[in-house]
N, C-alpha and C positions, 0 to 999 in steps of 0.2 A: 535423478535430481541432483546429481551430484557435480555433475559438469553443467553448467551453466552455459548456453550458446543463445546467440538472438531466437535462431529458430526452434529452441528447445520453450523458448520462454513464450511465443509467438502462437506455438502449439498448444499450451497449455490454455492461451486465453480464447484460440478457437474454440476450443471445447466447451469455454465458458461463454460465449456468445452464440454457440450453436444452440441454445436453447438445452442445455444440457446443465442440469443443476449442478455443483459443484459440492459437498458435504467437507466442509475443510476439517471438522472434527474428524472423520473418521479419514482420512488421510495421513499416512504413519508419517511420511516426510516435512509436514510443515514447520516443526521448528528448523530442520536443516535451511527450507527455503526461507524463513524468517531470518534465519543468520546468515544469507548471502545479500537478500535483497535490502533487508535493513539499514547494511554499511554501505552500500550503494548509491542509495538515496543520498545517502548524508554524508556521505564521502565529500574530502575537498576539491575533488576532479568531476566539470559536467563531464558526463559522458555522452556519446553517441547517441540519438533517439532510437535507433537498431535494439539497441538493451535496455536505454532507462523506459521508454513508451511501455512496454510491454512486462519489465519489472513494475510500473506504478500501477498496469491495469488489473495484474495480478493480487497488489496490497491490496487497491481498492477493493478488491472481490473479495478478500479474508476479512477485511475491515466488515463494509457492507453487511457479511453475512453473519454478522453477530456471534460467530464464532468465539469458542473458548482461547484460540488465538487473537482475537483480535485487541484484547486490553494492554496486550504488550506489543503490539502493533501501535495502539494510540500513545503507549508511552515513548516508546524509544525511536518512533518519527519525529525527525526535526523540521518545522515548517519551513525553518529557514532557507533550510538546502533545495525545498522544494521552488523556492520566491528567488533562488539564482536558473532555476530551469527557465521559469517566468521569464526572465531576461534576455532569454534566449531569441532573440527579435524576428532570425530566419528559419526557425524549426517552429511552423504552428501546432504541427501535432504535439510536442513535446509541451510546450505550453499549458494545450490545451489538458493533456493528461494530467499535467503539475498543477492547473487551478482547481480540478475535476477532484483529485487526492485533498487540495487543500480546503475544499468547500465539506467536504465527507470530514474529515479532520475535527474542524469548528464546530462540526455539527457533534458526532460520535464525541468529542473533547467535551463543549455544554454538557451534552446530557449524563457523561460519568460522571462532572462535575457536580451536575445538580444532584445526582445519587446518593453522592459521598455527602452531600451537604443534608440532603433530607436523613443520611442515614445516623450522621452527627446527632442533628438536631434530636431525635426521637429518642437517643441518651438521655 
């Protein structure tokens, strides 16, 4: 996990779409992969659909599963960065991963929100 390649990261979401459940808690490397894909995203370079498609599908999958990673996953993704992939007029796949991330996002984002608010309130 430590060299990052398209086909490393490609591999990884086979897996996860082979019908093969993923357990991101017990996976010793995910903060490593959190600290590569993170700055990725958000970085001020689009890059390549080669690496960012299949780094988003992988967030998406840590997010999704409600993972003990996934609340610094919802924090330190910038949507922003994700709405310049959107722009990207001749890569649909990438698009589409980037609206896919951001719909997961607003959703997983609501509902920590409303957490924090219920958990206020009940002070």
């Amino acid at each position: 996990f430590f060299s990052y390649t398209p086909d490393l990261l490609r591999s990884i979401y086979q897996i996860m779409t082979n019908q093969h459940p993923v357990n991101w808690d017990k996976i010793d490397y995910v903060q490593n992969i959190l600290d590569k894909l993170i700055p990725l995203i958000n970085g001020p370079v689009c890059l390549h659909s080669s690496i960012i498609c299949p780094s988003i599908m992988i967030l998406h999958s840590i997010i999704a599963s409600r993972s003990y990673h996934t609340e610094r996953a919802l924090q330190e993704l910038q949507v922003k960065s994700l709405f310049e992939y959107c722009g990207k007029l001749y890569d649909t796949e990438t698009q589409y991963y980037a609206l896919s991330l951001i719909n997961l996002l607003m959703s997983k984002g609501d509902q920590s929100m409303r957490s924090v608010s219920f958990a206020c309130a009940a002070d």
